[in-house]
C-alpha positions in Angstrom: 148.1 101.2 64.1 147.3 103.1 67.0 144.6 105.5 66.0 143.1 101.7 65.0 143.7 99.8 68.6 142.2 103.4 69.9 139.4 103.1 67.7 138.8 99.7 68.3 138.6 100.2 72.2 136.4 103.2 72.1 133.6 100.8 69.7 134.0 98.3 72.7 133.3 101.1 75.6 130.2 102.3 73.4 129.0 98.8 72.3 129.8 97.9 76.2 127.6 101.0 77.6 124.6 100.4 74.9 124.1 97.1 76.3 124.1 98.1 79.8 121.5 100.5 79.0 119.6 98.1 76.7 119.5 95.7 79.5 118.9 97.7 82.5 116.2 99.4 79.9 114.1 95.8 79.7 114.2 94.6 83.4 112.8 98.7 84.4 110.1 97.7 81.5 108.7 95.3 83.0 109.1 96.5 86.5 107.0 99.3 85.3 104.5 97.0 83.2 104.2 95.6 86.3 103.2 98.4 88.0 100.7 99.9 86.0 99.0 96.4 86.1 98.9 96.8 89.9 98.0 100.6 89.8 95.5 100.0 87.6 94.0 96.8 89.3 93.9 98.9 92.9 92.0 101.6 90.5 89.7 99.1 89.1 89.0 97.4 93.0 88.5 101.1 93.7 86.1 101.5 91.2 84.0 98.5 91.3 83.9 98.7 95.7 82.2 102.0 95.3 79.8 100.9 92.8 78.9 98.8 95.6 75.4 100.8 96.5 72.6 101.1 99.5 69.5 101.5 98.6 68.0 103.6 101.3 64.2 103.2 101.3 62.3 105.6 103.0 59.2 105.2 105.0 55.4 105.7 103.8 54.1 109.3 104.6 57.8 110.8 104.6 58.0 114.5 103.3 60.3 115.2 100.4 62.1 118.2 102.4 62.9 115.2 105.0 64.4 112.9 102.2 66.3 115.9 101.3 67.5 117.0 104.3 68.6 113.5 105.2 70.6 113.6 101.9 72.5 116.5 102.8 73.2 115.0 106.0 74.6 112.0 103.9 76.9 113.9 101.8 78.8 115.6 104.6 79.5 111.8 106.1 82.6 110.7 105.5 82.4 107.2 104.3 79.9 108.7 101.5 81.3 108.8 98.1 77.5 110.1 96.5 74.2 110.3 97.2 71.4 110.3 94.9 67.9 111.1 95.6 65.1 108.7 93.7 61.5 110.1 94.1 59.3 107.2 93.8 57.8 108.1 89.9 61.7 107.9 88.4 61.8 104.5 90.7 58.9 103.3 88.8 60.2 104.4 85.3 63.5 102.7 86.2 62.0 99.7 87.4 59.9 99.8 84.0 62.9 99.7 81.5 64.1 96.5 83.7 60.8 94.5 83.4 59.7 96.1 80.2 56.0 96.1 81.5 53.9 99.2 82.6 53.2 98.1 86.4 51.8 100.6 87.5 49.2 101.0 84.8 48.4 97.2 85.7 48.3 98.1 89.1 46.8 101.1 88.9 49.0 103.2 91.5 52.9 103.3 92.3 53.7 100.7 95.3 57.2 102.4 95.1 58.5 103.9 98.3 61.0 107.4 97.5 64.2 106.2 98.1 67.8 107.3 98.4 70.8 105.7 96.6 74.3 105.5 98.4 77.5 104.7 97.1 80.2 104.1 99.4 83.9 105.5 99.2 86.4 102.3 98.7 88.1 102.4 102.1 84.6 102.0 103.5 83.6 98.7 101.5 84.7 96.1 104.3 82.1 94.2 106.0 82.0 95.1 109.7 82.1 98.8 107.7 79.0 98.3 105.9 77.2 96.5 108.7 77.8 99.5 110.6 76.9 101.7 108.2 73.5 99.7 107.9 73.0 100.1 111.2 73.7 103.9 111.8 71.0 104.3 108.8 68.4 101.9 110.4 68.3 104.0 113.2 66.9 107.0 111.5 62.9 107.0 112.3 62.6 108.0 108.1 64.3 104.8 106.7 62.4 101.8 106.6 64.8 99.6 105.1 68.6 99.1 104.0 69.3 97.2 100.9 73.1 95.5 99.3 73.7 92.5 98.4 76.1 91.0 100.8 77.2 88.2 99.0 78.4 90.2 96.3 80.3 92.2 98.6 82.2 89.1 100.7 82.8 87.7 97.1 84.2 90.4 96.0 86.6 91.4 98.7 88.1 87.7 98.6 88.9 87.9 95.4 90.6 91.3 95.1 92.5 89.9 98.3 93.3 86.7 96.5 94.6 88.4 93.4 96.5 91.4 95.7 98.5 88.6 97.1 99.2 87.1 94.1 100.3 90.7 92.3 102.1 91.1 95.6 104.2 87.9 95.3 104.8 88.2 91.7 106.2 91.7 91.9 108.8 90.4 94.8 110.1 88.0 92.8 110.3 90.1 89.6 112.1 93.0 91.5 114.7 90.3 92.7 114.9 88.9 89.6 115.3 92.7 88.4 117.8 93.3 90.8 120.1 90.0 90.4 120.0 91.1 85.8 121.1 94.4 86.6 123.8 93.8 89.0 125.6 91.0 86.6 125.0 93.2 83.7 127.0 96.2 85.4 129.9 93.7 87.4 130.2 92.4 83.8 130.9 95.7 82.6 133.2 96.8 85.1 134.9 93.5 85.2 136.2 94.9 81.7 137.8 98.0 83.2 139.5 95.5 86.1 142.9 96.0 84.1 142.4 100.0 84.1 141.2 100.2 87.7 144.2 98.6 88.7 146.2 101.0 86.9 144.7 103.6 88.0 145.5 102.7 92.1 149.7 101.9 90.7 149.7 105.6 89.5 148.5 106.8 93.2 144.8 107.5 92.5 142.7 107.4 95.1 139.1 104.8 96.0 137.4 107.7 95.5 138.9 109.2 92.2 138.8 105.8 91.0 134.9 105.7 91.7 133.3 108.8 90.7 133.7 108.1 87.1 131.7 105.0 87.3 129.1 106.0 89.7 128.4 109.1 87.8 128.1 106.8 84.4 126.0 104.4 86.2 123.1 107.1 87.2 123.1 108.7 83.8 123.0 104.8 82.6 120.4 104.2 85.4 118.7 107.5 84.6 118.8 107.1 80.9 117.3 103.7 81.1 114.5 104.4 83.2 113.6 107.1 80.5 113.4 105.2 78.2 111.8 102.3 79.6 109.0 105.1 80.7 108.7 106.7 76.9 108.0 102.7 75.6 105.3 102.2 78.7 103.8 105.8 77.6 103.5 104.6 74.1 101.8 101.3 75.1 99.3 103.2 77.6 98.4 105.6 74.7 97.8 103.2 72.5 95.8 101.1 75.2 93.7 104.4 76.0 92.7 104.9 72.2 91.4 101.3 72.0 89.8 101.0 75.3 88.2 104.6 76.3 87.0 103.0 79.4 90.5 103.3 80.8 90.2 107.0 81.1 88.5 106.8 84.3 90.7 104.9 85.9 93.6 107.5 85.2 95.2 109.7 88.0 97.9 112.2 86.9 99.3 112.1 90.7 99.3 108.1 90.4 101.1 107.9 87.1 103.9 110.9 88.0 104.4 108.9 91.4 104.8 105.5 89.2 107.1 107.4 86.8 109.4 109.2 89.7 109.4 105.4 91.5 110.8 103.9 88.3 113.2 106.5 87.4 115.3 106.2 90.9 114.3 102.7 90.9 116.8 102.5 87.8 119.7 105.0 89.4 119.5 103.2 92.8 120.2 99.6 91.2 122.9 101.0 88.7 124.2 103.0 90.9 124.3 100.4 93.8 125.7 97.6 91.6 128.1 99.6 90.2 129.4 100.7 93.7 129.7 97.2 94.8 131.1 96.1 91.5 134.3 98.6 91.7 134.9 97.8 95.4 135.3 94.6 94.8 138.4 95.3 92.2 139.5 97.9 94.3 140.8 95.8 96.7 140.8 92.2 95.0 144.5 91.1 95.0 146.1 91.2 91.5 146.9 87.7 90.8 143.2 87.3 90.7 142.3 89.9 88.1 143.4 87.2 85.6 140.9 84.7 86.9 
């Protein structure tokens, strides 16, 4: 009978301790979700601001070793992501595939000036930026003329701020939402031990004896969790990656090992917080209340 009652109470522990895990598992999931989906949106801004290009047209008469030497000058600046001469015959066979004409043989010569094409790091992609950007090229006695479309750029930098306040807002509620699961999760779970915790402090145990045991389950719980949660958002990402190749250039190993670390104590601090909290409060609840 006793080997059963022991039995039966060591099924309840383990069935008690899975679901802790299971839980705290699905709120990190979608915490993480979460964050790849901002990760990769502040990737994809990245990548369409610096696709954001000048055109740099040069003045009539200009010698190629001047266009050149300009260039270099450009790729040493700091707000220059790349620079990419355009002497005027690939303009024209550029321009060409667009139209689908032969201008120039209509024409009869090239009216295209050599020009050099500018693509600007993300951090630089703000309008008083640009503007002074445009500027500091005007100024060169070579360039003629400065060429992006501004509208594009003021559309889209309100709408990556639009939808960055949104993520922003979402995520803050989510991660309290996280937070609240967790934490009545784990006080559910120790309020099942109440009875043992209490016998522990009649037999002279100390707080701190009394807590170790459940702070140390609560980071391998927390730890555990977060691994998990990680291995399913690793599967989904693979399986993303193999239907959408475009993805791969929006993929930084230092992003996604900074992601997983963040997620990983993400899970020990909650488990481990919660269940600090959790046990203090029967630590030094009066008994009569333990049956409430």
């Amino acid at each position: 009978m006793a080997l059963q009652e022991e039995r039966y109470y060591q099924r309840r522990i383990a069935t008690s301790q899975f679901t802790t895990i299971i839980s705290i598992t699905l709120v990190l999931f979608l915490l993480g979700l979460l964050g790849m989906i901002i990760l990769h949106a502040q990737k994809l801004s990245d990548y369409v601001k610096e696709n954001i290009g000048f055109s740099i047209i040069m003045r009539e008469g200009v010698r190629e070793s001047g266009i050149l030497e300009l260039k270099k000058n450009l790729d040493r600046a700091p707000y220059v992501k790349s620079a990419e001469y355009i002497p005027p015959d690939r303009a024209a066979e550029k321009l060409q595939d667009e139209l689908g004409e032969d201008f120039v043989g209509f024409l009869g010569y090239n009216p295209l000036l050599p020009s050099i094409d500018l693509r600007i790091k993300a951090a630089y992609t703000v309008n008083d930026s640009l503007t002074r950007i445009e500027r500091q090229l005007l100024q060169r006695p070579e360039v003629k003329e400065v060429f992006y479309q501004k509208s594009l750029v003021d559309a889209i930098n309100r709408n990556l701020e639009k939808i960055s306040l949104i993520l922003l807002g979402f995520s803050a509620i989510l991660l309290f939402i996280a937070i609240v699961l967790i934490n009545n999760t784990i006080r559910l779970s120790v309020y099942s031990k109440r009875f043992l915790i209490r016998s522990m402090q009649l037999v002279g145990a100390t707080e701190g004896f009394i807590r170790k045991p459940f702070l140390s389950r609560s980071i391998l719980h927390g730890t555990v969790s977060a691994l998990v949660a990680l291995g399913i958002l690793m599967v989904m990402l693979y399986f993303a990656l193999d239907q959408i190749p475009e993805l791969l250039e929006l993929q930084d190993p230092v992003m996604l090992i900074g992601w997983a670390v963040f997620i990983v104590l993400l899970g020990v601090f909650i488990s481990w917080s919660s269940t600090y909290f959790a046990v203090r409060k029967y630590l030094r609840i009066r008994t009569d209340l333990l049956y409430t």
